[in-house]
C-alpha positions in Angstrom: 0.0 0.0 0.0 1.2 3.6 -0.6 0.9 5.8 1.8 1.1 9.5 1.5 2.5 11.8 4.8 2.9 15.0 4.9 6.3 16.2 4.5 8.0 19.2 7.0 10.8 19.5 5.0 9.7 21.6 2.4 6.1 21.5 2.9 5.1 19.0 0.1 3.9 15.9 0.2 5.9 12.7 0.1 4.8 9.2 -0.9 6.5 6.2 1.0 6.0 2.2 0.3 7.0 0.9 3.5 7.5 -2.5 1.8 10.3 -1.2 -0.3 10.8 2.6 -0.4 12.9 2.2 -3.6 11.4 -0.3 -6.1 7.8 1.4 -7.1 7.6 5.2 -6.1 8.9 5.9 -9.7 6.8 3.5 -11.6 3.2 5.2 -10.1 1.6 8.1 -9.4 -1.5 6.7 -8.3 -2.8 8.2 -5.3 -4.1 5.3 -3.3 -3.0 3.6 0.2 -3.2 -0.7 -1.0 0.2 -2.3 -1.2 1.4 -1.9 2.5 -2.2 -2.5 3.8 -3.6 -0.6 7.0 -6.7 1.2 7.6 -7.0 4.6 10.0 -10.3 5.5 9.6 -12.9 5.0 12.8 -16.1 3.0 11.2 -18.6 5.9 9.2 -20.1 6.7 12.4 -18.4 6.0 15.9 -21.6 6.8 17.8 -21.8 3.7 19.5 -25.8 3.4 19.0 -25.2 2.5 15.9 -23.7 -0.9 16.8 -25.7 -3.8 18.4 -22.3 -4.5 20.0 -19.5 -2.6 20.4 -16.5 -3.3 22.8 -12.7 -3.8 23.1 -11.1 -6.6 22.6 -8.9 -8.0 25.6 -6.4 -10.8 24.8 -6.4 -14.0 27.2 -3.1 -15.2 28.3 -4.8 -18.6 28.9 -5.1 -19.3 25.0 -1.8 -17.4 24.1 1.2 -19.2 22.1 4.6 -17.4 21.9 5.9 -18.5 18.3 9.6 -18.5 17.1 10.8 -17.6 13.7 12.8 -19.8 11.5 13.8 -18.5 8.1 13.0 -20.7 5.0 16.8 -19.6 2.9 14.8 -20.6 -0.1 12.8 -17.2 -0.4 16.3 -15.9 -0.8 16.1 -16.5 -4.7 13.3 -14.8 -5.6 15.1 -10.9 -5.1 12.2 -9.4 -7.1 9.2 -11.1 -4.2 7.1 -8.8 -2.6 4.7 -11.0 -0.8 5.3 -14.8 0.0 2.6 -17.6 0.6 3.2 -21.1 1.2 0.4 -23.8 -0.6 -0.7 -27.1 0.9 2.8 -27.0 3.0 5.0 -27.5 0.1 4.4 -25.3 -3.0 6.0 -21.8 -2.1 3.7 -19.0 -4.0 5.9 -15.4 -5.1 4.4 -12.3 -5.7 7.1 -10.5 -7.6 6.8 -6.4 -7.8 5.5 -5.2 -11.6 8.4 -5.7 -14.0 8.9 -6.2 -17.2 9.2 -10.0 -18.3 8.8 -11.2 -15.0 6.2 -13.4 -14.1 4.4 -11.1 -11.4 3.0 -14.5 -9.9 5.3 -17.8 -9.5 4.7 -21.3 -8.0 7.8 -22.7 -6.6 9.3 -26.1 -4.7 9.4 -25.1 -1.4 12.8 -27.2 -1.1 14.7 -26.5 -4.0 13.3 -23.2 -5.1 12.5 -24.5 -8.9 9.9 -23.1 -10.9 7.3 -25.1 -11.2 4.6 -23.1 -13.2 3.8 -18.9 -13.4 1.3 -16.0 -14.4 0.5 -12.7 -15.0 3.0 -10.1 -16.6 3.3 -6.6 -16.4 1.4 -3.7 -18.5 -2.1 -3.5 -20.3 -2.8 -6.7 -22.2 -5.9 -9.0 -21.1 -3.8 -11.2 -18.9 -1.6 -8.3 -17.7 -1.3 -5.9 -14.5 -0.2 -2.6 -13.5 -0.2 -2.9 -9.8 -0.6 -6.2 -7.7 -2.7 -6.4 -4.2 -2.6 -10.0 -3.1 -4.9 -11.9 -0.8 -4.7 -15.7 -0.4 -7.9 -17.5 0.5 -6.9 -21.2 1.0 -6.4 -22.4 -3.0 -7.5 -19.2 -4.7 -5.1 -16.3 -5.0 -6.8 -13.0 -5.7 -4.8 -9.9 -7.5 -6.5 -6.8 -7.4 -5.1 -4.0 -9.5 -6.2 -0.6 -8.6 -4.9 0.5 -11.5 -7.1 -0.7 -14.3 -9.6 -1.2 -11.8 -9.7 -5.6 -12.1 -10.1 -8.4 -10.1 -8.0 -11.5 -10.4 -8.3 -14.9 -9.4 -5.7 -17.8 -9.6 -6.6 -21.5 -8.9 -3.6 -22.6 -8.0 -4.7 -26.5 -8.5 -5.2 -25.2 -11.8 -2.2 -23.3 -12.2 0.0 -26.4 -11.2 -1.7 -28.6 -13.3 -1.8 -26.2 -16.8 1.0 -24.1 -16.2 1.7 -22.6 -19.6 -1.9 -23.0 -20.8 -3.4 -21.8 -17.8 -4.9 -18.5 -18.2 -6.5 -16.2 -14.9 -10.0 -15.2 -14.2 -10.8 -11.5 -14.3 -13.7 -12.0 -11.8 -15.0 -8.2 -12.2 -13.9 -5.2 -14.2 -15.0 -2.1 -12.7 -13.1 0.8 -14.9 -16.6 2.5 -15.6 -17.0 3.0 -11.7 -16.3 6.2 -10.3 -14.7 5.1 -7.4 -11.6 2.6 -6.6 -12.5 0.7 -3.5 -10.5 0.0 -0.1 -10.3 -3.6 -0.8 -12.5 -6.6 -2.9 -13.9 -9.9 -2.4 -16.5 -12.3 -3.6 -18.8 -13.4 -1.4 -20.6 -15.4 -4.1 -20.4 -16.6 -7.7 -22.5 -13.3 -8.4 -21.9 -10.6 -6.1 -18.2 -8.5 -5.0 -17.8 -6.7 -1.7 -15.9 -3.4 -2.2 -14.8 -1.9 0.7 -16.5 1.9 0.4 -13.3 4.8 0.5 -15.6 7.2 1.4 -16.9 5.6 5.0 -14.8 8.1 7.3 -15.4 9.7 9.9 -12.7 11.1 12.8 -14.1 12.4 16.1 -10.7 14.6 16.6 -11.2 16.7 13.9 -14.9 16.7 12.9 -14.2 15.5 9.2 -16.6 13.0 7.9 -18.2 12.0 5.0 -21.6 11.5 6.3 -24.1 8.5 5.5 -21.7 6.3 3.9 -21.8 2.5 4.3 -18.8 0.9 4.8 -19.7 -2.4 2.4 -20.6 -2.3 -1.4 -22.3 -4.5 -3.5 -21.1 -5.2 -6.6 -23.8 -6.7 -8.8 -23.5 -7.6 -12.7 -21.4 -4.5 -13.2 -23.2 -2.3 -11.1 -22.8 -1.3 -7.7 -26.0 -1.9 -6.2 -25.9 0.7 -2.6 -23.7 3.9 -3.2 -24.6 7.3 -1.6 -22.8 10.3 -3.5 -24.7 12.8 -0.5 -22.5 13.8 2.1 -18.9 13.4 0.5 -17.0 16.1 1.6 -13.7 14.6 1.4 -11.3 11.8 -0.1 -10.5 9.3 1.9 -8.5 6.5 0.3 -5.1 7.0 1.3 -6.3 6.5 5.1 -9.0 4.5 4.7 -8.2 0.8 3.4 -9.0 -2.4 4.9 -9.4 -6.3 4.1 -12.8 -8.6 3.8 -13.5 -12.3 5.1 -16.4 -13.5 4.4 -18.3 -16.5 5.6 -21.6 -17.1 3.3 -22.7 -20.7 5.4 -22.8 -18.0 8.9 -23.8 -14.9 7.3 -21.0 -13.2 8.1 -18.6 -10.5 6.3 -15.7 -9.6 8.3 -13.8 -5.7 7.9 -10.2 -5.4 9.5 -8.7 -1.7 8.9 -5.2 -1.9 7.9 -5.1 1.9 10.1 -7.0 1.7 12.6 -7.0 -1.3 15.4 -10.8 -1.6 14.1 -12.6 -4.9 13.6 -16.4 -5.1 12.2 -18.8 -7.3 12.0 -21.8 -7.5 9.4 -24.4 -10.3 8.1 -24.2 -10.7 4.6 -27.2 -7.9 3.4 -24.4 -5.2 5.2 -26.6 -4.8 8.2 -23.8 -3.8 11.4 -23.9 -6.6 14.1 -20.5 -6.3 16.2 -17.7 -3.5 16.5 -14.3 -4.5 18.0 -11.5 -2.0 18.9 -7.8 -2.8 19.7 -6.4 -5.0 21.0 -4.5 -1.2 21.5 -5.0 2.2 20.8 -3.3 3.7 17.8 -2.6 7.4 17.7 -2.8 9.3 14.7 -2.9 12.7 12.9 -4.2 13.9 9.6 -3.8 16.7 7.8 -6.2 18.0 5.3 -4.6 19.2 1.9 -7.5 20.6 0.1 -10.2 18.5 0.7 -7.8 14.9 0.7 -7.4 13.3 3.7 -3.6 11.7 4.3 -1.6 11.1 7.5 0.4 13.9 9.0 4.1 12.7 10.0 3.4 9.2 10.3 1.2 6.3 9.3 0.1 3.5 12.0 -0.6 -0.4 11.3 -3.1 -2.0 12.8 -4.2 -4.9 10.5 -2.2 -5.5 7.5 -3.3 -8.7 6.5 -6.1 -11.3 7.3 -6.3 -14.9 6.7 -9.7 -17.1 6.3 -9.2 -20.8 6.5 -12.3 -23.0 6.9 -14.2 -21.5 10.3 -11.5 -19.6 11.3 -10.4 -15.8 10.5 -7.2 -15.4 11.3 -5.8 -11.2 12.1 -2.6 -9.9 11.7 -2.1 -7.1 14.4 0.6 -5.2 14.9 -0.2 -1.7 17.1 2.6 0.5 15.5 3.9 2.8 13.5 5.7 2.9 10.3 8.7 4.7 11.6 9.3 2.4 13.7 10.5 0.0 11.3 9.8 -3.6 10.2 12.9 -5.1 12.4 11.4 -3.1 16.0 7.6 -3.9 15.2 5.8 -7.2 16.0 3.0 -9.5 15.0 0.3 -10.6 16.7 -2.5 -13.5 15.0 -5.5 -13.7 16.5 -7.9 -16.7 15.5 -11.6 -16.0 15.6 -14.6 -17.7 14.6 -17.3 -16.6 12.3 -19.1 -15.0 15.1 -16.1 -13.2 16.1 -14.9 -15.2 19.5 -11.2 -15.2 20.0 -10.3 -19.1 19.9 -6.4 -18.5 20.2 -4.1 -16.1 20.0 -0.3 -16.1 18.6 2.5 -14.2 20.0 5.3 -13.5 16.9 8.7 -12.5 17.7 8.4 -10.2 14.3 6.6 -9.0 11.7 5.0 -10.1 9.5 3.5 -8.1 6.3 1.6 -11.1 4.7 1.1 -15.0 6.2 -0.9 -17.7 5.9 -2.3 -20.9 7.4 -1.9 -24.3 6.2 -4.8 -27.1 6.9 -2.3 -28.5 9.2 -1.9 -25.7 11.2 1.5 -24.2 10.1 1.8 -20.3 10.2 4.2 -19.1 7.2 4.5 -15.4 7.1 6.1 -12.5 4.8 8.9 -10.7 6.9 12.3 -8.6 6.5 15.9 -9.5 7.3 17.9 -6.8 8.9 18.4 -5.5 5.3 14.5 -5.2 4.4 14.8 -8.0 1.8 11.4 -9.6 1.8 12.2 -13.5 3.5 9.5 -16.1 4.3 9.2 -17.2 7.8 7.8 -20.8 9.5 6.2 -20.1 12.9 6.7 -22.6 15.1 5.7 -22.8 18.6 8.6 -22.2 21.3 
């Protein structure tokens, strides 16, 4: 995710990737806040009324692990990875950053490193991209590209069985909308959720863009519930956020990559459950013109999310981007669809991306001491 701050120096803004500072701030100029992924928006009204439940959420030493790192030297070849996955415990997946004849999507041995099959280049053809947000869900790798305004799906089954014949599904093309959304995800063969940019709202300052919904439906090319009344501001850069979604429940999960900021819907978007923290996250905005962006410094609440079967699993972390990847910390907390904490995970780092294997084996996207992306096994201690 990029990030735009405020800059003191000479009084213009700057625009940091706190993955890599160096490798895409001169390839795009899009204003947007989706690679590094936090949220720091409060939901679109924090009046507390307007939330069946709405409480803070209070870790339990009783189910807490404390997990070890162990770096897997394999993720050492891929130089070019932004985000690592790990599939069915032995197919390591890459996502590379855009480049030119580079597969922006590889499937690897997880022992030896070699290719085994890979998709999606860089630029404007049918099976091309221009920027790359990943999300994992189990088998089922989603790109979204905010620039061309797409949807992506991988099967990866698929993927390892066709490998040079396999081609990606664009599950929804939305470059006629008016509006890029804070994050995407099917919750059926029919309908996307599109996380609204527009719900904001901060009690500090008064700025809110009133009687927006947080969830969007997107319907046959059309997005079924927007509300152009009451947009005062723009809101993307601090206002991103990931979706889980549990159809068989009637659930659709929201973490905010900002703020520590947890919601809970059925699946028509009615609000059941609010949950703040674990921690409070300070922050400060400054208002250039009408757009929204962080002033100094930009927090992390929830960068990534992981659904496997019954369980959501939440990647928090409670800082600050200046604090830097090797002095911030992970923490995975394990819910169920009705949002009760089952267990919680102590890392000893952090972690920008991770997953969860069906046998219970937590592989996460970190830095070495020289911000080179690495993959991680967590292992109990």
């Amino acid at each position: 995710m990029w990030v735009v701050l405020k800059s003191h120096v000479q009084g213009q803004k700057s625009t940091i990737c706190p993955l890599r500072n160096n490798h895409m701030i001169n390839h795009f100029r899009i204003v947007f806040t989706l690679l590094c992924l936090f949220s720091t928006s409060y939901s679109c009204s924090i009046r507390q009324t307007d939330w069946p439940e709405d409480y803070q959420i209070k870790l339990d030493e009783d189910i807490t692990s404390s997990l070890e790192a162990e770096v897997m030297e394999v993720s050492y070849g891929f130089p070019s990875a932004m985000a690592f996955f790990v599939y069915s415990d032995t197919v390591l997946v890459v996502v590379n950053y855009p480049k030119q004849d580079l597969s922006l999507v590889q499937l690897a041995d997880i022992e030896t490193g070699n290719i085994l099959a890979g998709t999606l280049l860089y630029g404007n053809g049918p099976e091309e991209v221009l920027m790359i947000i990943p999300m994992l869900r189990e088998d089922v790798l989603y790109i979204s590209d905010p620039a061309r305004k797409r949807l992506i799906s991988i099967d990866l089954d698929k993927l390892l069985k066709e490998r040079a014949s396999f081609h990606p599904d664009v599950l929804v093309d939305y470059s006629t909308a008016s509006l890029t959304p804070g994050g995407l995800l099917p919750l059926d063969k029919d309908i996307i959720l599109m996380a609204n940019p527009y719900c904001f709202e901060d009690e500090d300052t008064g700025w809110s863009n009133i009687g927006q919904e947080r969830i969007l439906f997107f319907n046959n090319g059309v997005i079924t519930n927007t509300n152009n009344k009451g947009i005062r501001y723009n809101t993307f850069n601090v206002n991103q956020g990931e979706f889980a979604a549990f159809p068989d429940h009637d659930r659709i999960f929201y973490a905010s990559y900002y703020t520590p900021l947890i919601e809970i819907f059925d699946t028509e978007g009615n609000k059941l459950k609010r949950l703040h923290g674990p921690e409070d996250l300070s922050v400060e905005y400054y208002n250039d013109n009408g757009e929204i962006i962080f002033n100094r410094d930009a927090p992390v609440a929830y960068p990534s999310i992981y659904q496997c079967g019954n369980s959501l699993y939440l990647n928090f972390v409670g800082d600050h981007l200046n604090s830097g990847h090797r002095n911030m910390k992970s923490t995975i907390i394990q819910m169920n669809p009705e949002g009760k904490i089952l267990n919680i995970y102590k890392c000893p780092v952090y972690l920008r991306f991770f997953n969860v294997t069906k046998n219970g084996i937590i592989y996460g996207q970190g830095y070495d001491e020289n911000d080179t992306s690495i993959l991680l096994t967590m292992r109990n201690s």
